[in-house]
N, C-alpha and C positions, 0 to 999 in steps of 0.2 A: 504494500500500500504506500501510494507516495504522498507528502506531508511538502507544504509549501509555508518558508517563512518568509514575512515580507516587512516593511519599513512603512511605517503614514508618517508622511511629513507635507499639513496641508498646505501649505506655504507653495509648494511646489505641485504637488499633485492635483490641488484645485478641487478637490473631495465636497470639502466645504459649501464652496461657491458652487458648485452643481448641484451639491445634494439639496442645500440647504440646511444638513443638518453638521454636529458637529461628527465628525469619524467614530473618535472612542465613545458615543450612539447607537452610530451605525453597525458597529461588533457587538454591540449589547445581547441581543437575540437571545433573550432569558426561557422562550419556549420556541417549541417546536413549529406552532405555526406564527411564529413572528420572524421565521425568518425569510430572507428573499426565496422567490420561487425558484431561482438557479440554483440554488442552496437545497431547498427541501426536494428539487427535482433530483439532484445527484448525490446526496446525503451526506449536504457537506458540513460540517461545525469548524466555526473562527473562537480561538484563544487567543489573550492576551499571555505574552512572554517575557516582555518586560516593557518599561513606558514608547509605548508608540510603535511597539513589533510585536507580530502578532505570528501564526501558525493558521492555517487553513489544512486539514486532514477528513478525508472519508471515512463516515461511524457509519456504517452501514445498518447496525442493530440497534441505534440509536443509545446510547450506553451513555454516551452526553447529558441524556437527559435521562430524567428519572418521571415514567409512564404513571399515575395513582391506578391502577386496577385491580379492584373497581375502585370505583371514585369513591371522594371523602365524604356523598352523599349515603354511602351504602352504612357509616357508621353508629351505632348505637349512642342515642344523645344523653346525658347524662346533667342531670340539677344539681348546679353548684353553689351550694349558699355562700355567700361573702360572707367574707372575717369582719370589714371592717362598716363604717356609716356612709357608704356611697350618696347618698341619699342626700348626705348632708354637703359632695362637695359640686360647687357649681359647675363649675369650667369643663368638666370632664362627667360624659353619662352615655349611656350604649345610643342615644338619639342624636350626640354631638361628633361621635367617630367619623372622622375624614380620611384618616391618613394610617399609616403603618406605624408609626409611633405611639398613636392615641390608644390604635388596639391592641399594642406591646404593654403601655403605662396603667390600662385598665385593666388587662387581664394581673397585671402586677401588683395595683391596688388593690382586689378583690379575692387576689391570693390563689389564684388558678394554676401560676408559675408553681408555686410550692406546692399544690397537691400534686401538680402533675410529675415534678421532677422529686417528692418527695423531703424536699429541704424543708427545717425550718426558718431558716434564712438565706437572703438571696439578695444578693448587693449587686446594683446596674453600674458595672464596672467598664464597658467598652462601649461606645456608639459613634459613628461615624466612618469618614473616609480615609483610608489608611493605605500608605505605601509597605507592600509587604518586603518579608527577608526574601533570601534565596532558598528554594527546595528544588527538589525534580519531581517528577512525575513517568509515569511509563504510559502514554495514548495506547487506546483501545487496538487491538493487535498487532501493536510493536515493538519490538523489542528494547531500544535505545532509550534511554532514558532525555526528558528532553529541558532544559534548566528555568525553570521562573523566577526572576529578581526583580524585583523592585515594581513590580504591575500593582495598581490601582484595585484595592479590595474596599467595600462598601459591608461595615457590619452593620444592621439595625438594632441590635441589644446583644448585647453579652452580659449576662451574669454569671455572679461568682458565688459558690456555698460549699456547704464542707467537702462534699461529695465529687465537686468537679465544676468546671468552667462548660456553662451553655452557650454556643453559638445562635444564635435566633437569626432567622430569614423569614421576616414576614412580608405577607402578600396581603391588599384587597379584596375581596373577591375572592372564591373557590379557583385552583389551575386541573388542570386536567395532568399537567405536566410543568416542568421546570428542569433548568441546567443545573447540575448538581455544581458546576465551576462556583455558583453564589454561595453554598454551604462549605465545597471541599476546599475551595482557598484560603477561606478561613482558617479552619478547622488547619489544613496542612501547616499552614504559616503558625498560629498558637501553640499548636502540638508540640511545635520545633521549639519553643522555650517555652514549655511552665510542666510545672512537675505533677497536676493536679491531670484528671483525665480529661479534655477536652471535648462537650457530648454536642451535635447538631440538631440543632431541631429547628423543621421546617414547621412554620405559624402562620395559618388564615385567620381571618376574622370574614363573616359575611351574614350580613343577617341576623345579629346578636346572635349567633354562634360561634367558637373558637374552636379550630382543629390544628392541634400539635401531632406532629410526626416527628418520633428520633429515628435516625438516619444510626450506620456504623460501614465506617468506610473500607473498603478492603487496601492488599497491597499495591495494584495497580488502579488507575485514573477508570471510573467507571464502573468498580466495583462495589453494589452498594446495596445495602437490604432494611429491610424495616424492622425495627427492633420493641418499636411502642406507636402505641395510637390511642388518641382520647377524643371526643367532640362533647363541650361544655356549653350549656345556657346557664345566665347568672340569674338565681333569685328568682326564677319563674318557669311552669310547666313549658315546652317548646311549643306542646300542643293546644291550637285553638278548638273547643268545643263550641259546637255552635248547632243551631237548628235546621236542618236543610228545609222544610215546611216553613220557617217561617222568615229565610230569605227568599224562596221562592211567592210569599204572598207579599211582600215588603217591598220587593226588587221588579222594575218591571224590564223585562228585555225589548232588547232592540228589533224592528221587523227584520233588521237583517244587517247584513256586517257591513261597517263603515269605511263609505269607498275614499276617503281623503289619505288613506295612508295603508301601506301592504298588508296583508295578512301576515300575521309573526314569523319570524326565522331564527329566532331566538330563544335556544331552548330551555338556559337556567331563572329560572324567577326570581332565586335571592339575586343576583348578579342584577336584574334589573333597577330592584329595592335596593341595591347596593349602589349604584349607578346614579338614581334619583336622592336619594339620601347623600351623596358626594358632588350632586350635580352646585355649579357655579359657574362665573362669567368665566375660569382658566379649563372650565370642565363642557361648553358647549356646544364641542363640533364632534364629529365623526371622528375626527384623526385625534383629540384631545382625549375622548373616549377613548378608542383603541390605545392610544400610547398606555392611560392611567391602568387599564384591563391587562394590557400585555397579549392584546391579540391585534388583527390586519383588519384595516379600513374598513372593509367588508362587514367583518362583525359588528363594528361600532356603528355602522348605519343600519345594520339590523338591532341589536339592543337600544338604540334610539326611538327608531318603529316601531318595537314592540311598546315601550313606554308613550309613543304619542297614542300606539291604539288601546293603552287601558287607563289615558285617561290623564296621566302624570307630568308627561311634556307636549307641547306643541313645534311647531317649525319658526323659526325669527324669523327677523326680517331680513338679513344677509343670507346669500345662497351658503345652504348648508350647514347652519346655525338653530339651534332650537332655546327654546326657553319652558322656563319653570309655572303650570300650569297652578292656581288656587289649589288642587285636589293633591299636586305634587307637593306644595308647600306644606298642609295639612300631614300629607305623608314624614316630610320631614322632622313635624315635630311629635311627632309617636315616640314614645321613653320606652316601648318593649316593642319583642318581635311580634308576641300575637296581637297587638295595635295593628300594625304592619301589613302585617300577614291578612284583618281583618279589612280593613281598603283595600287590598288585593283583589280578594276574596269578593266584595261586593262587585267590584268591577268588572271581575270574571261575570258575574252572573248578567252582566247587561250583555255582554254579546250571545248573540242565538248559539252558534259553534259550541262554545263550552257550557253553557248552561245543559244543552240538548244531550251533551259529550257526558256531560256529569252525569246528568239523570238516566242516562243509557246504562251507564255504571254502576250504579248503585244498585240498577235491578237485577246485575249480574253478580254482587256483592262482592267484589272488588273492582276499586276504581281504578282504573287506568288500561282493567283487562279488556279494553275495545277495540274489535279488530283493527287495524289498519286500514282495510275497505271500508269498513263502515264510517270511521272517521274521516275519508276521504271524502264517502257519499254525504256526509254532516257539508262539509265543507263547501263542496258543488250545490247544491241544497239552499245553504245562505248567501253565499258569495260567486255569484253567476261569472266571474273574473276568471275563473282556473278553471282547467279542466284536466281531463285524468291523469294525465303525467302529475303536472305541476301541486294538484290537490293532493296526490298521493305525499308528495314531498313534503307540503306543507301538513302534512300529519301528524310527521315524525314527532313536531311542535307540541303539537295537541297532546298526543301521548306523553312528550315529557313532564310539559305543565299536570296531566291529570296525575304523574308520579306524585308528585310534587303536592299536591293534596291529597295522595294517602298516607304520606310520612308527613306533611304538620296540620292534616284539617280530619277533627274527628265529629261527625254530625251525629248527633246525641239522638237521633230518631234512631238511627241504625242499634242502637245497646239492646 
């Protein structure tokens, strides 16, 4: 397998000025599908090797990145009471999280860190941008060992307790996948001076939920397994119980699915609540989306769509721009998830599709068990736009979202 090292120096290259964006950016490529399609076409992955030189090598098995299978939705969620008076501090609450720091500092406050890792104590001893040492590494089948000094490592939290120093890589939003480079570089560089064990743990927050995953590295670059997994809500059931009789007499549907904007393509829900709860004037285009997400354009203009069609955002005024509807704002200031979850839920039931989808469900008594064709024919049905290719596609959707209310919507008719 041949491995190519190269030099960016934009001064001369003009990387920059083309792309518009900055280069050490441009090599970011923190998932699988963020990277270019010449990249994911021939299976290729860029490393940093030291400031402003980089490696380009073919993972054919993808070893780069680490796949969640199955996803972190499949996990068992578990009530975590808080140690301390959240309650009582302003600045910080599961309705104000923005960022990867918030949902580090909260999960910190309310003591999630220490059940998970076991400490009674746990000191925020590292965060930020760091030039690492020198180590090597051995790339995915080869043999040569290949040198790292001095390249640019981004820690988001590291703590310290008796037991061992934590790496933390946290993300917004659920991934399906991640470059294990944001944990192993860490992890290799501290390993190389401190005497204590040095542990990885990969941290979501999405949807007043927190999913830690410890990692344990092997000897070569790639080798990597899962050693723990947790999924935490603070201080409240995860689950909404609610009346399906008496949204269906309360809620009235629409005659039929509204043509100002696609039918959804957008298959995770919290990522959308996540999305609109983060949304801002740095957060309202397509491509500001996708960067904050860590997926391609593409997505971002479908988790946009999805949120103008339930209600949360609209389209601005500048081509490609959306803004924050009254029903979104309302959304944003909900203090738990089953708040959340319940404007979700409502808005689900105005479109014909899912209310119809739902109730087809329930009579089979499990939700989400609905054919494929049958969802399709829902589809065709409301929204005379698609037809059977294209309906069949947009199904996929339906089916997820109805996942998606069997693990947090329990209708109290059904007991």
């Amino acid at each position: 397998m041949k491995i190519i090292i190269f030099e960016v120096r934009p001064a001369e290259d003009g990387l920059k000025e083309i792309s518009g964006r900055e280069p050490r950016l441009m090599a970011k490529q923190d998932t699988l599908e963020s990277r270019p399609e010449i990249f994911r076409r021939n299976h290729l992955v860029i490393l940093p090797i030291k400031n402003g030189e980089y490696v380009i090598f073919k993972d054919t098995d993808h070893r780069s990145y680490y796949e969640f299978n199955p996803d972190l939705t499949s996990l068992p969620i578990e009530t975590h009471l808080s140690a301390s008076q959240i309650d009582e501090i302003e600045t910080l609450n599961l309705s104000s999280i923005t960022s990867e720091f918030q949902a580090i500092d909260y999960a910190n406050i309310v003591s999630i860190l220490k059940t998970y890792t076991d400490e009674s104590n746990l000191c925020l001893t590292i965060r930020g941008k760091l030039r690492s040492g020198s180590f090597s590494i051995t790339l995915p089948d080869q043999r040569t060992p290949i040198l790292i000094n001095g390249v640019q490592i981004e820690i988001d939290s590291g703590f310290e307790g008796s037991n061992g120093i934590y790496i933390v890589e946290a993300k917004l939003g659920r991934r399906q996948d991640f470059h294990i480079r944001q944990l192993y570089f860490p992890w290799k560089d501290r390993s190389s001076r401190s005497i204590k064990p040095v542990i990885p743990i990969f941290f979501t927050y999405s949807n007043g939920l927190f999913y830690l995953t410890t990692f344990k590295f092997g000897e070569n670059y790639g080798d990597i397994e899962i050693i723990k997994q947790k999924c935490y809500s603070v201080d409240e059931d995860p689950v909404l119980t609610i009346s399906y009789q008496n949204l269906t007499d309360t809620i009235q549907a629409d005659p039929s699915e509204p043509s100002f904007v696609p039918f959804p393509q957008a298959n995770d829900l919290d990522k959308i609540i996540d999305m609109v709860i983060s949304f801002s004037e740095e957060l309202n285009t397509k491509d500001a989306i996708a960067d904050h997400f860590e997926f391609d354009e593409r997505q971002g203009d479908y988790y946009a769509n999805a949120a103008i069609y339930l209600g949360f955002l609209d389209r601005g005024l500048t081509q490609g721009s959306f803004t924050l509807t009254s029903l979104g704002q309302d959304l944003q200031r909900c203090k738990t998830r089953r708040c959340r979850n319940g404007f979700l839920l409502f808005q689900l039931f105005k479109r014909p599709v899912f209310r119809y989808a739902i109730g087809m469900s329930r009579k089979s008594d499990n939700i989400g068990s609905i054919a494929i064709d049958d969802v399709s024919a829902i589809i065709k049905r409301f929204d005379p736009r698609y037809n059977e290719i294209t309906s069949r596609r947009r199904a996929s959707t339906v089916k997820s979202w109805l996942k998606w209310i069997k693990v947090n919507i329990h209708f109290e008719d059904d007991a």
